[in-house]
N, C-alpha and C positions, 0 to 999 in steps of 0.2 A: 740778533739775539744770541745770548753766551749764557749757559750753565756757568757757576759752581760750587762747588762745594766748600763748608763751614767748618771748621774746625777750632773747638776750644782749647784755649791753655790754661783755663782754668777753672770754678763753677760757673752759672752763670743765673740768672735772677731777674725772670720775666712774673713780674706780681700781674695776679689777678685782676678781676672788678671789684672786689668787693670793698667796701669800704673802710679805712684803714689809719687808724689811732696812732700814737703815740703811746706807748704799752700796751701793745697789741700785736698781732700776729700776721705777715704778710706771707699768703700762703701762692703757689708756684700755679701759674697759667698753661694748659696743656690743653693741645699745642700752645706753643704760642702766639702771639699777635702779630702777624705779618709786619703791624707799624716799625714793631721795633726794630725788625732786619729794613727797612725800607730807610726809617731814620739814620742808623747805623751808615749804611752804603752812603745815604745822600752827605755826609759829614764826611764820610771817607774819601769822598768825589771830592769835597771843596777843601780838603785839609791838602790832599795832590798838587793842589798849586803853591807854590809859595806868597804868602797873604791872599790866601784864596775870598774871608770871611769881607778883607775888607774889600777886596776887586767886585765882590758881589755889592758891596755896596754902593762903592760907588761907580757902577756899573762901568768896569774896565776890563772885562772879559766876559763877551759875549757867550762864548761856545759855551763855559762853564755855567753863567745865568741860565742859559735854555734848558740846561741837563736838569740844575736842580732846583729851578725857580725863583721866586724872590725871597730874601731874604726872612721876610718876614710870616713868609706863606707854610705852616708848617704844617700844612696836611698835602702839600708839594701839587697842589689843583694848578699850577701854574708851570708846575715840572714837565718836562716831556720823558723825564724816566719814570720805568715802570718795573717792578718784577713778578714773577709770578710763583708762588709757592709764600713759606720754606714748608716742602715737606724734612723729616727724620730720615736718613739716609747713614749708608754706612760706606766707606770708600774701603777697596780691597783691590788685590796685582790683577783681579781680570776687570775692572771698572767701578762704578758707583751701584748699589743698590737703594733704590728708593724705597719706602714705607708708606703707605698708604691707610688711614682710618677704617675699619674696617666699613663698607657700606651699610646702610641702617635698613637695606632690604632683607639684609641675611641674617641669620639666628643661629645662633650656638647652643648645644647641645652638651653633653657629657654622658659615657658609658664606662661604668665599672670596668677596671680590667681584671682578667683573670690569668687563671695558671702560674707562672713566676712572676710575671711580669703585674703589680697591683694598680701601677698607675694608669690614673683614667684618661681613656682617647674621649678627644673633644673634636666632634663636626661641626659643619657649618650647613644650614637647605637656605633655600630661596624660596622666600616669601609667594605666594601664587596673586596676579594680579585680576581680579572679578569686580562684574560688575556690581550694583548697590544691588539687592534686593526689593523687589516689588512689595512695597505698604510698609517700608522701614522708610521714618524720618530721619535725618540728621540734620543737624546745624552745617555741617562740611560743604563749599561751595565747591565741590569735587562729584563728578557722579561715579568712581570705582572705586576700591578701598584693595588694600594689602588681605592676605592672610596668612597665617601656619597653616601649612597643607597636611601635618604632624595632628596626631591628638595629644602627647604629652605636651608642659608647658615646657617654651625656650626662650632666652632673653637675647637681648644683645650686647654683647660685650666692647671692652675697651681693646682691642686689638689694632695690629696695625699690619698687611696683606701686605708682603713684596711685590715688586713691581712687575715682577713676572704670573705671579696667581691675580693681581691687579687687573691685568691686559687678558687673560683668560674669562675673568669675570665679566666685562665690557664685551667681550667677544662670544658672549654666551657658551663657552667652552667648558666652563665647570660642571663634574659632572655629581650632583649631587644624590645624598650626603658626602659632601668633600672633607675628607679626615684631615683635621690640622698639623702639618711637623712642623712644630717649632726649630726646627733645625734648617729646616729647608722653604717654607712658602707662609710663615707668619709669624710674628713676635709680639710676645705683650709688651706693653706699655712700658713695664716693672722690670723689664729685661734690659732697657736703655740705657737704664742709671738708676741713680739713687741720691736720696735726699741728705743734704747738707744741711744745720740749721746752723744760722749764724748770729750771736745773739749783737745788740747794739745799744747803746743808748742816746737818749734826745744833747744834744748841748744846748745850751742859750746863745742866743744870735751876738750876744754882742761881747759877754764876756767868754765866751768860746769854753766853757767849764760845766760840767754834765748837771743836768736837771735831775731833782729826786723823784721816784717813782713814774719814771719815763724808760724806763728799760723796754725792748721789743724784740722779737724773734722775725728772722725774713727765712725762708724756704729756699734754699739754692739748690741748683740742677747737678749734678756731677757723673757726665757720661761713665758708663761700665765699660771702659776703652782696652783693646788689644791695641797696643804701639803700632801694631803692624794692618789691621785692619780697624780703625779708627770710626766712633758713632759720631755724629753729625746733622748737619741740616744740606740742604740743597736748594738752589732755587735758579730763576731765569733770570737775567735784566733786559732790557729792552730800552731802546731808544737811549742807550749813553755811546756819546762817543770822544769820551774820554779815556785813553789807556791809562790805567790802573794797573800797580805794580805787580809782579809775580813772585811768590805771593805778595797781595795788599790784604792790610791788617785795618778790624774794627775795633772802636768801643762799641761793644754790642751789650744789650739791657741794661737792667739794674746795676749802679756801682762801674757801669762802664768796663769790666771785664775783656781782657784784648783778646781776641778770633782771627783767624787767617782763614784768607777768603782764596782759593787756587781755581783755577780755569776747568772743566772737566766735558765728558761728553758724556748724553744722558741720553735714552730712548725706550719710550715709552710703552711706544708697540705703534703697528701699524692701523688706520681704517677700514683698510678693507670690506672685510669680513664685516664688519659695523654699516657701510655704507649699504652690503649687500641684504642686510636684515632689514635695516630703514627699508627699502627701496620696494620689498618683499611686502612685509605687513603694516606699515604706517607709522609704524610705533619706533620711540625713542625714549633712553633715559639720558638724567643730565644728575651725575657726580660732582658733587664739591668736596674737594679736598683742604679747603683751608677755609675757615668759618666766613660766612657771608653777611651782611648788611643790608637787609633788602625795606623798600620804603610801606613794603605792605606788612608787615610784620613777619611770616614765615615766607612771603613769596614775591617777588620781585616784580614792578612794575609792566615789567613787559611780560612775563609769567600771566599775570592777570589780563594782560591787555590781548595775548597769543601773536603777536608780531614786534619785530624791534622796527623804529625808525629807520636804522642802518643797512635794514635788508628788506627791500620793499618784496623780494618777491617768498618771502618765507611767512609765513601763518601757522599757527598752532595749536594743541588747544590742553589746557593743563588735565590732567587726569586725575591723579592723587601724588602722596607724595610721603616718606619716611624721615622725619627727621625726630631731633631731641630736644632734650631742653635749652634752652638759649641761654648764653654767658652776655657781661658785658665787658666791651671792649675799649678802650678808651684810649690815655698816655698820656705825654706832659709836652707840654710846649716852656721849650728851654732857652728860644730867644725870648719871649713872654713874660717866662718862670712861671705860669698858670698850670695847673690843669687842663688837658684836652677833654672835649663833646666824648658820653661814653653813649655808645648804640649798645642796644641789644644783637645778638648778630645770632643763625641760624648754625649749628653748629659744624664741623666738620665730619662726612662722612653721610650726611643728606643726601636722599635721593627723590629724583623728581620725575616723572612719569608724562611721557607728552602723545598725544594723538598728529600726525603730520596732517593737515588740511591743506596748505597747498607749498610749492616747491620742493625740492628734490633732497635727498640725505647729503650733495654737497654742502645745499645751503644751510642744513643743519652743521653740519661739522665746522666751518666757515665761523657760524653766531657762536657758536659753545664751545667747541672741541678744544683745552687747554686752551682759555680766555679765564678773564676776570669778570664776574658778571653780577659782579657786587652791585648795587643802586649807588651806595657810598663807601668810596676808599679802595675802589677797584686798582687804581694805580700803585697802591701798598700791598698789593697780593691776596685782597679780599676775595672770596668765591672764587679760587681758582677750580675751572669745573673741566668734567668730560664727557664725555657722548659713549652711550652703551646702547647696545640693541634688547630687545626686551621679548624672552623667548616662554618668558615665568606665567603662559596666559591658560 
């Protein structure tokens, strides 16, 4: 497995779900779709060879077939690569820092400043995890539920947690209410960049000369970049074993936009402390950091089922769970020229709540801990998740 890190040269134009005209508005996917970094790299992999497109065709290079599958396969179910992310990351002289959604267990707050200083501090608590109350129905096939442990009201915010207040949160180390420094252990959204809008219009296919009243606007990305410590994406790949140049460069999303892709070392924090919590009192949470796909709609097959096939001696049993509203996800299949299948997918920053029934917090760390556990698309970095201890009871 290799880190790296993503760097633009220029915007870049990851369109939504939603669906989208010809005089009409394509507005910017946040985050984005795992697919497109996954497409990107698998085209980067086969462009590496010289006539790579047609070796894959007519099947005259093995190594590079198994990387990126068949030709025709564009959702790569036949690939043996995998990556996992892209989270937003910022590279800098001491390493990479990652960015993480903020978790949807935690709620943000705001308090007036005073004396010189007017601007308002913004906290974060942790949601308390109880059980349901006796002679309350629900529809919820969960028997606990979240709360504000707070009597004023808090919502959750679009935030993104360094990787160091990340691995503190997982490790129940936070000590709440956790004051936000945006300088130091969290960043908005809005802080990353800024919107480009590019306007375009339709041509006619065959005389190649613009269509009237077909004009459109698309939403482009464009990092808020220091030259010197640069914003970004990061992610893992797994299972290529093709070198790929230093740097190797993408067409990545919309427009094809070229990215330079460099080697990096990345660490996310230790289990320990996590293994020691499981082990303790039963209990386990599972983080997705990059939007998920699951075939029960907010909860994944084996969520519902409380064991994977994969690991006979783990059992578990769902609790409750914090998520948001669901985007859809979809892309284009470019040997096809179609349209790709768009899922609803569960969003990033989900959190999932488990009771351990039976094996040990390795075999938890093992099924979840920075895996894909997507139902579909896991191999494109769907549900990339992690393992937290769960102290909020």
């Amino acid at each position: 497995m290799s880190a790296y890190f993503i760097e633009a040269f220029d915007t870049l134009f990851f369109r939504d779900g939603r669906p989208f005209e010809i005089g009409g508005y394509a507005n910017l996917q946040i985050p984005p779709s795992p697919s497109n970094f996954y497409g990107a790299i698998r085209s980067a992999l086969i462009t590496s060879k010289p006539g790579g497109f047609e070796k894959i065709k007519t099947n005259q290079d093995e190594t590079l077939r198994a990387v990126v599958g068949e030709i025709g396969d564009s959702e790569g179910e036949t690939a043996k690569l995998q990556i996992n992310g892209p989270l937003f990351a910022r590279m800098a002289s001491k390493g990479i820092t990652g960015y993480f959604p903020v978790p949807r267990d935690l709620l943000v707050y705001s308090v007036d400043g005073k004396g010189a200083n007017k601007l308002n501090r913004k906290f974060i608590i942790q949601n308390k995890l109880k059980e349901l109350p006796k002679g309350v129905e629900t529809n919820s096939s969960t028997r606990m539920f979240l709360i504000n442990p707070y009597a004023e009201s808090m919502s959750s915010e679009e935030l993104l947690l360094s990787d160091g207040t990340f691995a503190r949160y997982l490790n129940g180390d936070l000590k709440f209410p956790f004051e936000i420094d945006y300088n130091l252990n969290a960043i908005q959204v809005e802080q990353l960049f800024k919107s480009d809008y590019r306007e375009g219009i339709a041509l006619k296919s065959k005389q190649k000369n613009v269509e009237k009243s077909r004009l459109f606007t698309m939403q482009h990305l464009e990092f808020d970049n220091d030259p010197d410590e640069p914003y970004g994406f990061v992610l893992e790949i797994h299972n290529n074993s093709i070198e790929l140049g230093e740097p190797a460069y993408l067409r990545l999303g919309g427009d094809g936009k070229v990215a330079q892709m460099i080697r990096v070392d990345i660490n996310w924090g230790n289990v320990d402390n996590i293994k020691e919590k499981i082990d303790s009192n039963k209990l386990f949470k599972v983080y997705i950091a990059t939007p998920a796909i699951f075939e029960l709609g907010w909860k994944s097959k084996a969520m519902h089922n409380g064991y994977f096939d994969e690991y006979p001696g783990l059992e578990f049993e769902l609790l409750t769970a914090a998520f948001g509203r669901s985007e859809m996800y979809g892309g284009y299949d470019i040997v096809a020229n179609v349209p790709k299948v768009s899922f609803p997918a569960v969003p990033a920053g989900s959190v999932f709540y488990f009771k351990l029934k039976k094996g040990t917090a390795d075999d938890v760390i093992a099924a979840f801990h920075q895996k894909c556990i997507s139902d579909y698309r896991n191999k494109q970095g769907f549900g990339y998740s992690f393992v937290g201890g769960i102290t909020n009871v």
